[in-house]
Structure formats: C-alpha cells, structure tokens
TIFI-187570 format. One record per residue (C-alpha): residue in one letter; x, y, z. Coordinates in steps of 0.25 Angstrom, whole numbers, plus 5000, padded with zeros to 4 digits. Each point is the difference from the previous one (the first is absolute). Example, Ala and Ser with C-alpha at 12.3 -4.5 7.8 and 13.67 -1.06 7.14 Angstrom:
REM residues 2
[a [5049 4982 5031]];
[s [5006 5014 4998]];
This chain:
REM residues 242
[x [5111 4980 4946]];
[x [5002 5009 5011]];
[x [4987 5009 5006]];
[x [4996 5009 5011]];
[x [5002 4991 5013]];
[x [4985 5007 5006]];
[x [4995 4997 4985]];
[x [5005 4986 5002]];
[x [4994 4998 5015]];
[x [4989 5005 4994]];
[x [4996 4991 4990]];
[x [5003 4987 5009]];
[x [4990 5004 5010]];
[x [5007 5007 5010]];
[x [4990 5011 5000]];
[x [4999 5013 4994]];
[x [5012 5007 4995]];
[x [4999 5009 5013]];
[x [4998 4990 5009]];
[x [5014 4992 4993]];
[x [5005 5016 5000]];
[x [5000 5001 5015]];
[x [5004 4986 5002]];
[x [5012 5004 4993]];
[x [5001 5013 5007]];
[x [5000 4991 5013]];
[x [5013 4992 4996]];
[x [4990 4988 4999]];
[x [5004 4994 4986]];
[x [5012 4996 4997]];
[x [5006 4997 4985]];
[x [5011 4988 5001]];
[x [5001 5000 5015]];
[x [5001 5016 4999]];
[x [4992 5011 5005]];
[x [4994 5005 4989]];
[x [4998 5016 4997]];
[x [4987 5007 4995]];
[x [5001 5003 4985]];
[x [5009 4988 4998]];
[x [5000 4989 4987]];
[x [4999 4985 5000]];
[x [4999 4989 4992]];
[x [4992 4989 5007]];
[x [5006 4990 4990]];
[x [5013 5001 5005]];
[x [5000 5004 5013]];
[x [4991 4999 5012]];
[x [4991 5009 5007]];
[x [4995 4997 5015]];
[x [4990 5007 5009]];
[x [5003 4999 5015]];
[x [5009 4989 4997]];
[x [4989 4993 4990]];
[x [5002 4997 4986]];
[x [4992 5007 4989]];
[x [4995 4992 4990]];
[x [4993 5007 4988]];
[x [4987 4993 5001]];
[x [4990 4999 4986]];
[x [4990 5011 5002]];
[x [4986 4994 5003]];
[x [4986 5009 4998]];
[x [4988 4994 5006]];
[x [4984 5008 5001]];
[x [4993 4994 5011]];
[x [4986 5004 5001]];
[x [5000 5002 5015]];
[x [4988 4993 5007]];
[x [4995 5006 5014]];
[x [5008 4996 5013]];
[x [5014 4998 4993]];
[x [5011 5009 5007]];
[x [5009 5009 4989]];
[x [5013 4994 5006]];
[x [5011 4991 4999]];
[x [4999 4993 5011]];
[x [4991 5002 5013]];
[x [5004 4996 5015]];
[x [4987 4998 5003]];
[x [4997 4989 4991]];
[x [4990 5007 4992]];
[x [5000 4995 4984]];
[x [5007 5011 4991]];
[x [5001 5004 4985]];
[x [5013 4993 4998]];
[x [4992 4986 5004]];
[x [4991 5002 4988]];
[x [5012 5000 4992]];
[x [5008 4987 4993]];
[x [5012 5010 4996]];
[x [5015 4992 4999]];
[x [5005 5012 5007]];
[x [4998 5009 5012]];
[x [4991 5011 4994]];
[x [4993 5011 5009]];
[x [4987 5008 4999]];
[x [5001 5013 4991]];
[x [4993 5010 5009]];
[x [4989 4995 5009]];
[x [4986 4999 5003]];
[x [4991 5001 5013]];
[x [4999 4984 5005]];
[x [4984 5002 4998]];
[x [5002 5007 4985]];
[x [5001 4992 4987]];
[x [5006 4999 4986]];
[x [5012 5002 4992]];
[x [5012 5000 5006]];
[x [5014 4996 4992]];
[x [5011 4992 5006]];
[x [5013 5001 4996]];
[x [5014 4997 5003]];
[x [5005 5013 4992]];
[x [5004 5009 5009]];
[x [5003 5011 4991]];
[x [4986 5000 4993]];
[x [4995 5000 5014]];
[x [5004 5012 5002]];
[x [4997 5006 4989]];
[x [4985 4995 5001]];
[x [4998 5006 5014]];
[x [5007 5015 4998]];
[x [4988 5011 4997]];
[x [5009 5005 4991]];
[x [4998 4992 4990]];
[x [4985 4999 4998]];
[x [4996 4985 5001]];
[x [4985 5002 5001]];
[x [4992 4991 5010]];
[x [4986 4998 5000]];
[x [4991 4996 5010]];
[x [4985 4998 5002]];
[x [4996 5004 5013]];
[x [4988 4998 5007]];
[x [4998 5011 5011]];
[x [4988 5002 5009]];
[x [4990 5012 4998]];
[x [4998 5008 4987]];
[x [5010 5005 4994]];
[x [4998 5016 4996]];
[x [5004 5005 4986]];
[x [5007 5010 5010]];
[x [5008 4991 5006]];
[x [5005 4993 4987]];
[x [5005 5014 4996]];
[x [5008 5000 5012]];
[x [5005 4988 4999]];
[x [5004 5002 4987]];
[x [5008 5012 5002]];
[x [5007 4991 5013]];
[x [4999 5001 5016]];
[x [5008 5003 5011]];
[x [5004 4988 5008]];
[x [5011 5001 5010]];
[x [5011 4996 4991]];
[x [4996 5010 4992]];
[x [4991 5004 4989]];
[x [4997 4989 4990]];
[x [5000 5003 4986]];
[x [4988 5001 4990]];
[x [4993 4987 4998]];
[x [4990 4995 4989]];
[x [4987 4997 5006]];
[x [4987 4996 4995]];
[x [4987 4996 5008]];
[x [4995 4985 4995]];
[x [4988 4999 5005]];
[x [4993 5002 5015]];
[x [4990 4990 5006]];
[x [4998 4991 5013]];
[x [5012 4993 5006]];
[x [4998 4992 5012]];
[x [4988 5007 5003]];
[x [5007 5013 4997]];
[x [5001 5012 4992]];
[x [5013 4999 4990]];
[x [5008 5005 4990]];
[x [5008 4992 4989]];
[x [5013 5008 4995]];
[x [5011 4999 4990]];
[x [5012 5006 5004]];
[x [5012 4999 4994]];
[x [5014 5007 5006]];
[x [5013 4999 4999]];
[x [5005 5001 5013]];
[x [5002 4990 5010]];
[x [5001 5003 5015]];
[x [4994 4991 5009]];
[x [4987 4998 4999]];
[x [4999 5012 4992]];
[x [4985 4998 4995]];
[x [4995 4998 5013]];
[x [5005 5011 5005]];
[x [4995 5008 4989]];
[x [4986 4997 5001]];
[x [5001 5001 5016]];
[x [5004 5015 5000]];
[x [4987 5002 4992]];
[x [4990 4994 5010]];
[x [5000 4986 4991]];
[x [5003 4986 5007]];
[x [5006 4990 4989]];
[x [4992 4987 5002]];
[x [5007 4992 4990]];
[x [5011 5004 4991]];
[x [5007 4994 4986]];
[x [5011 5002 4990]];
[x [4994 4997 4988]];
[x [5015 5004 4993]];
[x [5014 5003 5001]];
[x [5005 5007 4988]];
[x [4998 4991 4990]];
[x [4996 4988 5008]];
[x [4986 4996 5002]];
[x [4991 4991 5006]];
[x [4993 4994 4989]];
[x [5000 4986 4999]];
[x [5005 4998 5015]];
[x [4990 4995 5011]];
[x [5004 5005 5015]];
[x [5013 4992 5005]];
[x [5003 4996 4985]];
[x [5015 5002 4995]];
[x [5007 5001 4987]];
[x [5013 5004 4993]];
[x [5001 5012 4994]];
[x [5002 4999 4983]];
[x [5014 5005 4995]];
[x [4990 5010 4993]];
[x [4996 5004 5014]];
[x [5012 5002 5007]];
[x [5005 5009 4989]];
[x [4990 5008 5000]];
[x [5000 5003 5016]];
[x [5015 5002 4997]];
[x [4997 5012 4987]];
[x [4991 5005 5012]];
[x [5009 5001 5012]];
[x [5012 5004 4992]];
[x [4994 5009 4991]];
[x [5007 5012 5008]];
C-alpha cells in the first residue's frame, strides 16, 4: 500500500512532515537507491527508504507522560553530562520531548516518537490548551490579569489572550507572591516567563499542570507512564481536529 513519502517519514520518526519535506527538498532521501522528489509515493513494504544513506524503519509509536521533577534538562541528550527527560523514560524506541520546559519548571510533559502528532501538538494553530500554575513575586493587580488576558507584547511578537486567574496571594520565602492559573496555547520559549516578566512579575516557580488532555493526577515528580489507547486518541481527535 503505497503513501505520501513525507507522510511515511513521518510516521517513523524522521520528524515532522516539514522537517522530512525539506530533507526531501535537499536530495537527502532516496527511495530504492533513488533520489526521491517532493510529492512522491511509497510503499515501505516493498521498497526501501533511506535518509542520508540510513535505512527508515517504521518504528511502533510509543506515548510516555512524565511528570518532570526540578533539575531534569528537556533534551535528548546533553554534552554536558547533565540528566534529561529521555533518561526518565524505559521507552523500546527513541522517542523525543514534545515541547519543552525551563530545566528549573516541573510537570507534564509527553514523549513520543510520532512525529506527526508532534507537530500538530506544538502549532498555535490548532488550540492545545496548556495550563500552568505559576508562582510570581509581588501582588498581582486585577489590572494586570486583564492585561495579560488580552495578551502582551514580547519581542517576537504579541502573544495571544490567555486564561488567568489569581489562586491565592501569601508569604514565599519570606516574600509577597502571587499564585496563578494560566492556561495558553501557544508555545515559544519560555513563553509564561516572558509574559509575567513584561508586567513587572518574576516567576519564582512554574508548573504544567496539563497538556490537552493529559494531567498530572496520580503522578509524583520524575514519575512516568504510557499513555492509555483512550489517551492517545483523544490527543489525536485534538490535534487533528482541523
């Protein structure tokens, strides 16, 4: 059964079907020994696919949630040594963080070797909500919730409106702070930092609570499980929606 050669890249891990586009668009796939073209078919059971001279295999999709403990990096791999996200997790294939989080933040954070859904998870266009609860020093003013809400100007750009709501406000570390719920669906590097930063508000610890459909519950930091079929479908009816 023949498909989209960048569909098939794709769904074996390659990366997202952009990233598998350009490689295609940079003669380095080849289909057969052949240099493949964008836009071109293949059936993976009959002939065989390489990548910069590598054979593709179509690997079993794996979905882990780790609830990421303070300290872990967001990578793959580290030079320096330092212990990462992919350590936490006993996956049978190579599987990579979906987004990322700050090496001092904490919480949910999926792991997959779809490359596809990855994507698809991480475009703002398709609205998977992320929420945070965010501890951010001084008081924060009914004023600037309403700012925040309505979205800020970063320098990338103006972020769009977010859902915010004020927790609670007391003593941390001997200081004044605020507790908020903040839930986006944007993703740039560290986004919610930046947010609160350009309203006078250091973030002094910050934690996804969820990411679309996946939650916390039941997970201790540096705990790890598979997602439930259940689950998986239901991230996929989200990011496919469109």
């Amino acid at each position: 059964m023949t498909e989209r050669l960048q569909k098939f890249l794709a769904a074996a891990g390659v990366g997202s079907r952009r990233k598998c586009e350009d490689l295609i668009r940079a003669g380095r796939v080849t289909v057969d020994g052949q240099v493949a073209e964008l836009g071109s078919s293949v059936d993976p059971d009959r002939q065989v696919v390489a990548v910069d001279g590598q054979v593709v295999i179509r690997e079993k999709k794996e979905y882990w949630l780790l609830n990421k403990p303070p300290g872990v990096l967001t990578a793959v791999t580290d030079p320096r040594g330092r212990p990462t996200v992919v350590d936490r997790v006993p996956a049978h294939v190579r599987v990579f963080p979906v987004g990322r989080l700050d090496l001092d933040s904490t919480g949910v954070l999926l792991l997959t070797n779809d490359g596809e859904l990855t994507a698809r998870l991480l475009h703002p266009r398709y609205h998977v909500d992320k929420e945070y609860m965010v501890t951010v020093l001084g008081v924060v003013s009914d004023a600037t919730v309403a700012l925040l809400r309505k979205g800020v100007v970063l320098e990338d750009g103006p972020t769009a409106p977010a859902n915010i709501d004020v927790v609670k406000s007391g003593r941390y570390e001997g200081h004044m702070a605020t507790m908020l719920r903040i839930t986006i669906h944007e993703g740039r590097k560290r986004q919610v930092r930046r947010m609160l930063e350009s309203v006078g508000h250091r973030v002094v610890a910050l934690h996804r609570s969820s990411f679309g459909n996946l939650t916390d519950a039941g997970l201790t930091p540096g705990q790890v499980r598979p997602l439930s079929a259940a689950e998986v479908e239901e991230l996929r009816r989200t990011a496919f929606a469109s």
